[in-house]
C-alpha positions in Angstrom: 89.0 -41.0 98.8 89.4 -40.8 102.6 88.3 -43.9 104.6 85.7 -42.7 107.8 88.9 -44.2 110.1 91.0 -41.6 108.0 88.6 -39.2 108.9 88.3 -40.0 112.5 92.2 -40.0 113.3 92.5 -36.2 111.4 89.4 -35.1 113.7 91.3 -36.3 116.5 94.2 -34.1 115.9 92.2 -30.8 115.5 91.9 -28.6 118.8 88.5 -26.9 117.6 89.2 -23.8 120.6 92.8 -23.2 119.2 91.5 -23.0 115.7 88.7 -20.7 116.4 91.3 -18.4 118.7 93.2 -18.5 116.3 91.5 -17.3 113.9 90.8 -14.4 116.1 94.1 -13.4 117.1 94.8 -13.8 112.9 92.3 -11.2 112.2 92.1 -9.2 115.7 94.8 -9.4 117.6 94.1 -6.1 120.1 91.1 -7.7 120.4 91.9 -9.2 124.1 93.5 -5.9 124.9 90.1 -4.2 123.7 87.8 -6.4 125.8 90.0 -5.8 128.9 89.7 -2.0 128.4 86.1 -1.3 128.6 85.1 1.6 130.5 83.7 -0.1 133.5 81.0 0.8 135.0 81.0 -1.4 138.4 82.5 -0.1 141.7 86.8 -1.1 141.2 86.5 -2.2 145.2 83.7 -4.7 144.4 84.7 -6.6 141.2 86.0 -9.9 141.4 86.3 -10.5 137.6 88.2 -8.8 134.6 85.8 -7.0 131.9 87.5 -9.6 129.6 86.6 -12.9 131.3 82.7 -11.9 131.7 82.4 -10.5 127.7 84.6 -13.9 126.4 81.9 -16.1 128.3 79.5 -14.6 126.3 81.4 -14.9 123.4 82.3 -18.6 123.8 78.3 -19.0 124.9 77.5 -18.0 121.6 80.3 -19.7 119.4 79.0 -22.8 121.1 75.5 -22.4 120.4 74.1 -22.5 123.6 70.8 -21.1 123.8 70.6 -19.4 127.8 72.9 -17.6 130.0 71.7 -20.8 132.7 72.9 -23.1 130.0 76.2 -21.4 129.7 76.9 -21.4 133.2 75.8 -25.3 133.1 78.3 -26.2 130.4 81.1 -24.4 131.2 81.1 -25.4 134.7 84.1 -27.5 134.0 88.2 -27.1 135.3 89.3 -27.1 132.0 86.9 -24.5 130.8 88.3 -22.4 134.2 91.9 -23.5 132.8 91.8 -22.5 129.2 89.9 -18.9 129.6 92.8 -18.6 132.5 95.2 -19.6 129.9 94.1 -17.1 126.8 93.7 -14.1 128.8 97.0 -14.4 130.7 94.8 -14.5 134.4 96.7 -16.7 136.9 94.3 -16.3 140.1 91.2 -17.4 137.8 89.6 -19.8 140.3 85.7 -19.9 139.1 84.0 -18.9 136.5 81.4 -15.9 136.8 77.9 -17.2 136.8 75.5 -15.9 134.6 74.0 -13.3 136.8 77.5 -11.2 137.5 77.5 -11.4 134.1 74.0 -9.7 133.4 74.6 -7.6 136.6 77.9 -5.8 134.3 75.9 -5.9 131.0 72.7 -4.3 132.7 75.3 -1.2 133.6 77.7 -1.4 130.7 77.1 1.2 127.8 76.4 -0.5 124.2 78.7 1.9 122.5 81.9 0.3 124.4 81.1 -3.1 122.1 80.0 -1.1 119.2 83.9 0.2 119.4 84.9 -2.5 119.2 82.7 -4.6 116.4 84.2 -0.9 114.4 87.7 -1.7 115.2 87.0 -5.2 114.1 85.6 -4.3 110.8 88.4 -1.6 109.9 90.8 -3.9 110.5 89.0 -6.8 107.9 89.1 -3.5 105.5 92.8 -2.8 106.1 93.9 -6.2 105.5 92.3 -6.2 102.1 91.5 -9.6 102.2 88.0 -8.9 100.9 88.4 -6.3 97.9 87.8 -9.2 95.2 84.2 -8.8 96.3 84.0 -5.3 96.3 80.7 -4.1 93.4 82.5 -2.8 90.4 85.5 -3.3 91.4 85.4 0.2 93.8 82.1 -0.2 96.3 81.5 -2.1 99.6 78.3 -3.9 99.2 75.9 -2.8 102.6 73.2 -4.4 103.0 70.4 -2.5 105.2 67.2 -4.6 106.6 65.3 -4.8 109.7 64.5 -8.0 111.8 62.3 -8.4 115.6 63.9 -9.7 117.9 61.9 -10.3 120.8 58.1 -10.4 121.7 56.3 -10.0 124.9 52.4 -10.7 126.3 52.8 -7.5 128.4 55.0 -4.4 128.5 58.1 -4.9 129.0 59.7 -1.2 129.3 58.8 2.0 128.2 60.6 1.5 124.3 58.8 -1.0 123.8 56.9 -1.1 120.1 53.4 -1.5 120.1 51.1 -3.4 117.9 47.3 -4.3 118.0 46.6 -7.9 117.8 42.7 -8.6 116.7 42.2 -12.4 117.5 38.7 -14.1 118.2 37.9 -15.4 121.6 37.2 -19.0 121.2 34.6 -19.3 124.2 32.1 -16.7 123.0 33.4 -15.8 119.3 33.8 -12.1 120.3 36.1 -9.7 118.7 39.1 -8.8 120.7 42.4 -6.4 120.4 45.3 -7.6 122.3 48.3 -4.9 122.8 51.3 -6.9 121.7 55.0 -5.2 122.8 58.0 -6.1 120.8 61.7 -4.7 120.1 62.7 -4.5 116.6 66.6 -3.6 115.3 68.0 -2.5 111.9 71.2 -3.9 110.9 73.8 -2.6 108.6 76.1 -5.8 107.0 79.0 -5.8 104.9 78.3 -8.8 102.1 81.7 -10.2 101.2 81.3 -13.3 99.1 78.9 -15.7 101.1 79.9 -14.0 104.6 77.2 -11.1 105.7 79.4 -9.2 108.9 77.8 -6.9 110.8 78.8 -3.6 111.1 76.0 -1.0 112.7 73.0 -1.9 114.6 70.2 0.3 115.5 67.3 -0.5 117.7 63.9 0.7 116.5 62.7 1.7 119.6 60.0 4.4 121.1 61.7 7.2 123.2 58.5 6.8 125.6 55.8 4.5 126.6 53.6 7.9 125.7 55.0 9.0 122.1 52.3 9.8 120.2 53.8 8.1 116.6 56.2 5.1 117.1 59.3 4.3 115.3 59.7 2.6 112.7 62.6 1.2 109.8 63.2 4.3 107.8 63.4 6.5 110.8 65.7 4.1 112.1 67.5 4.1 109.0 68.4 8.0 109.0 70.2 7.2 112.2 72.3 4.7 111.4 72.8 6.4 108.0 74.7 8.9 109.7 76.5 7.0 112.4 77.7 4.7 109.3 78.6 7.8 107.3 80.5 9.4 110.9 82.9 5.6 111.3 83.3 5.1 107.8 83.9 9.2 106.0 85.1 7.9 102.9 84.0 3.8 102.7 82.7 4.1 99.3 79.5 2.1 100.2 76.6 0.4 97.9 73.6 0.4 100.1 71.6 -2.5 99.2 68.2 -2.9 100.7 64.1 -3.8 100.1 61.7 -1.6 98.3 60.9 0.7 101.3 64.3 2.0 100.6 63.2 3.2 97.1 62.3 6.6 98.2 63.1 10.1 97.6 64.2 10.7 101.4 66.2 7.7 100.9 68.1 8.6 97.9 68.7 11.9 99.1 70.4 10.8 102.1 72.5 8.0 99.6 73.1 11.1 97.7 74.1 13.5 100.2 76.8 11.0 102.0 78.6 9.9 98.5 77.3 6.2 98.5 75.6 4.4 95.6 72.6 2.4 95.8 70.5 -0.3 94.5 66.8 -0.9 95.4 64.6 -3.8 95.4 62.0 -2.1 93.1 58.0 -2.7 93.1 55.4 -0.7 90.6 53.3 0.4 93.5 56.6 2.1 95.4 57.5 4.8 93.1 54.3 4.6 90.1 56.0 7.3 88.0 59.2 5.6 87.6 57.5 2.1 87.3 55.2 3.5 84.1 58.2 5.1 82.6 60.0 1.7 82.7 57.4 -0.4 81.6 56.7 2.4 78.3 60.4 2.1 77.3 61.5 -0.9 78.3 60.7 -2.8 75.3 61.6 0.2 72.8 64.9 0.4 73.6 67.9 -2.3 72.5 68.7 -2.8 76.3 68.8 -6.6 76.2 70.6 -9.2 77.7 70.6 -13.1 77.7 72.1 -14.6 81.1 72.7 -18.0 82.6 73.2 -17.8 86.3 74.3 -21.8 88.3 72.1 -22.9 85.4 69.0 -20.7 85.1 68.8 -19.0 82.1 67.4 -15.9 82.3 67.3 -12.3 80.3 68.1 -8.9 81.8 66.5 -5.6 80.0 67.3 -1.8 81.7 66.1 1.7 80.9 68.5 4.8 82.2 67.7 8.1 82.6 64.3 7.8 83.8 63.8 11.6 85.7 62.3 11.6 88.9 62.0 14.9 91.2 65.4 16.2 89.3 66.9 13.1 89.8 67.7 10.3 87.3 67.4 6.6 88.4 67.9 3.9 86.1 65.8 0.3 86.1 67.0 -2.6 85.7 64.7 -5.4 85.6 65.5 -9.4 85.4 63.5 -12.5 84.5 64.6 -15.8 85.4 64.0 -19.4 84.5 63.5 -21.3 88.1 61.9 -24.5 89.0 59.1 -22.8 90.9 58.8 -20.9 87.2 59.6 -17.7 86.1 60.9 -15.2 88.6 61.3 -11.1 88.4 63.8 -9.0 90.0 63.3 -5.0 89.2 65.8 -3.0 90.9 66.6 0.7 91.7 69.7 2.2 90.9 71.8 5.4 90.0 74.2 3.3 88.5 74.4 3.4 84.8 73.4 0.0 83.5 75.7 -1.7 80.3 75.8 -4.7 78.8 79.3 -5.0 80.4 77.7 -4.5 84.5 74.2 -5.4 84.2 74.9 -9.1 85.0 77.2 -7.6 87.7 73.9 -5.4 89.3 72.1 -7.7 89.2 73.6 -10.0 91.1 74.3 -7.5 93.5 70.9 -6.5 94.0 70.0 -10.4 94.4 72.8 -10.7 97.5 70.5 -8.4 99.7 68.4 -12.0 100.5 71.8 -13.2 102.5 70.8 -10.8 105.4 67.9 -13.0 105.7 69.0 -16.3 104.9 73.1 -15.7 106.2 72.4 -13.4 108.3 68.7 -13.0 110.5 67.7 -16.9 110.0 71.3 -18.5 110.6 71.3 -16.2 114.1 67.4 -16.8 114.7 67.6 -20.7 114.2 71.0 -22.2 113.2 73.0 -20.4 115.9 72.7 -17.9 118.6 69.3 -17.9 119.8 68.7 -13.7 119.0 65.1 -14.1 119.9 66.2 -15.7 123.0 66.5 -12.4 125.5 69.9 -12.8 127.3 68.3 -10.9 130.0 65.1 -8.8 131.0 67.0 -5.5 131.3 66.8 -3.6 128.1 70.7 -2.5 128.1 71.9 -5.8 129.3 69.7 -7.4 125.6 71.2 -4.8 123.4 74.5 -5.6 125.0 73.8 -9.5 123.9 72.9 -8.9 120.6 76.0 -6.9 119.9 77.7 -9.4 121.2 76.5 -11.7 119.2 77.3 -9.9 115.9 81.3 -9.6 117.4 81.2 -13.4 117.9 79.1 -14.0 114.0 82.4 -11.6 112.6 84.6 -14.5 114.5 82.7 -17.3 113.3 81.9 -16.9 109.8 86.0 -16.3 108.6 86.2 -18.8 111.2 84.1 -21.5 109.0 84.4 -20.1 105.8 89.2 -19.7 105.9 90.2 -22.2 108.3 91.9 -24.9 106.6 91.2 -27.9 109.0 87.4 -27.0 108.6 87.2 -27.2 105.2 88.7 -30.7 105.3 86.5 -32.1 108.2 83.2 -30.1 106.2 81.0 -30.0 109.2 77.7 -28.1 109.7 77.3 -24.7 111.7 75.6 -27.0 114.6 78.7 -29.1 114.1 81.0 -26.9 114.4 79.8 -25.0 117.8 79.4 -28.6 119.2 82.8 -29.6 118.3 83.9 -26.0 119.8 81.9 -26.8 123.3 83.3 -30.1 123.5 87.1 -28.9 122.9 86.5 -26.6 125.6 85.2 -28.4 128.6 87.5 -31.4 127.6 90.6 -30.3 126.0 93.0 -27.5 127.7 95.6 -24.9 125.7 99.2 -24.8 126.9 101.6 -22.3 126.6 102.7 -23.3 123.2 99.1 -23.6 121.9 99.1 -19.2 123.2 103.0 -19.0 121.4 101.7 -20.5 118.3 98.6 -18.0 118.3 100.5 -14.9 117.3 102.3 -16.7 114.4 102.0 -15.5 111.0 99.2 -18.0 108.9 97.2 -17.5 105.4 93.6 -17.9 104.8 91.6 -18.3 101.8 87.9 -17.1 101.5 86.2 -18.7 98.1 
């Protein structure tokens, strides 16, 4: 067993900012070349920094877990933070750092779609390496997860695609009724579930196209939208779209249908009633049985197929388990043909659509990243953040979940961005740290 001096002197010989580039330049190494090839909005005679050097701040801003664009400017007002961004991007004359409002000034005018480029380029490349297709669903299918999350809230308007909702609240002076207007901005995220690492791969903002529409938006409209920006990146990604009951709709399954992907549904009686009465009849007259045991809980599995809905037949798979807060069901959706030999396998598919929540919306809401902090008040420069964000969570998560020297160290999320700030403002890359960068290395995700 390691002694805590043991542990120290190993610590000491870990430069956190060369493992985390490195990790990078393992996975995405045009990434750089990418940053620095933005279509650039600002006027050529007035810029004084490279595209690269204002979207790697916010990058490093987020990897470091700093909460404000003031913040970020505050920490990384250092040499050696001036030194090693110099050093990585290959920028001699780097002489300051931009402060925060450059920085907002180019994301205000800078269109989303130039960093949703390159969160796809990212993504394809994970996909080419293969370094995932253990976790693929039956061996064939890229488990998607689809759910929606808000992001940020606001007293007053705050532009004109805002979402509205009415707030009833009692005054607490006379007792009196009251509605407040409450305006918000809501997105819908599409993540690719590989093992315990949820990666983001489309975002779309549910967002009014006028202060003055008559019906807002909402998830599912949202939903057909990405749907088909998914289906236009990825033509044949055989995808399994994994989402909540709201999903578990003829619309829905249609769409599935019509763009070659599978699906399995959360699945509640009141959704669908048809489908849930059918399941309910036959579920206990047909030999579709199965005992499971899942980290401990036992459990038991039991399916009907075939069940005909508007020409369509969806299968039901139901599970009850054993937990300590007592016996919990999961019914499920699905036009996969349910067996003995995958309903296990289904299952636990169908149950890896919480990890958007828990991996993926609470680890960026409150472990890391701030997302209902607003980067900025402009509505372009916030979605500019948030996909930011998502490029820097890709980084990150095979970041902490395949570098060798974090696995021995075993240090928390928080941890880890600390250690990342403090290697940056206090240790600096040479030129053999960027030689060693581009070197061959071999991660294992478990």
């Amino acid at each position: 067993m390691m002694t805590r001096k043991e542990k120290r002197e190993m610590e000491k010989g870990i430069n956190d900012l060369f493992e985390f580039l490195k990790t990078s330049e393992h996975f995405f190494k045009d990434l750089n070349k990418l940053l620095k090839s933005v279509d650039d909005p600002r006027h050529l005679g007035y810029v004084t920094y490279d595209t690269a050097v204002l979207l790697m701040m916010v990058m490093l801003k987020n990897a470091c877990n700093l909460k404000s664009m003031r913040m970020m400017t505050n920490e990384f007002n250092k040499d050696e933070c001036i030194e090693n961004l110099s050093t990585y991007l290959g920028i001699k004359d780097l002489e300051e750092l931009p402060h925060y409002d450059t920085i907002n000034n180019f994301l205000s005018r800078l269109k989303p779609e130039e960093l949703e480029n390159i969160r796809t380029y990212m993504i394809k490349e994970l996909l080419k390496k293969r370094s995932f297709d253990s976790y693929r669903i039956g061996g064939k299918y890229w488990g998607m997860v689809i759910d929606g999350t808000g992001l940020f809230t606001f007293q007053e308007k705050h532009c004109e695609h805002c979402l509205r909702r009415e707030h009833k609240y009692k005054d607490k002076e006379t007792g009196e009724e009251k509605t407040k207007t409450l305006y918000m901005h809501h997105v819908l995220e599409a993540k690719l579930v590989v093992g315990d690492m949820v990666l983001s791969v489309e975002s779309e903002f549910i967002e009014n196209e006028s202060e003055d529409v008559k019906k807002q938006d909402c998830e599912l409209n949202a939903f057909y939208r990405l749907a088909a920006r998914l289906k236009g990146t990825f033509k044949r990604l055989p995808i399994c779209i994994m989402a909540d009951s709201l999903y578990a709709c003829e619309n829905v399954v249609n769409q599935c249908k019509d763009n070659h992907w599978t699906y399995i549904f959360r699945f509640k009686k009141d959704r669908i009633k048809s489908i849930a009465n059918e399941f309910q009849a036959l579920k206990n007259m047909e030999d579709h049985v199965l005992k499971v045991n899942v980290d401990g809980q036992r459990g038991e599995i039991t399916w009907v197929n075939d069940i005909v809905y508007r020409e369509r037949k969806q299968n039901v798979l139901e599970c009850e388990m054993e937990t300590e807060e007592g016996k919990q069901t999961f019914t499920f959706l699905t036009d996969k043909k349910i067996t003995k030999k995958n309903a296990q396998k289904l299952m636990n598919a169908g149950r890896s659509r919480w990890k958007i929540e828990n991996e993926g919306f609470n680890r960026q809401k409150n472990l890391r990243y701030h997302i209902q902090h607003a980067g900025s008040q402009n509505y372009t420069a916030m979605k500019n953040h948030y996909v930011l964000t998502q490029i820097t969570e890709i980084i990150m998560m095979l970041h902490e979940h395949g570098s060798k020297s974090l696995k021995r160290i075993k240090k928390t999320a928080k941890e880890i961005s600390s250690r990342l700030l403090e290697a940056f403002r206090g240790q600096t890359l040479t030129d053999e740290d960027i030689a060693k960068l581009g070197k061959p290395m071999q991660m294992r995700f478990t």
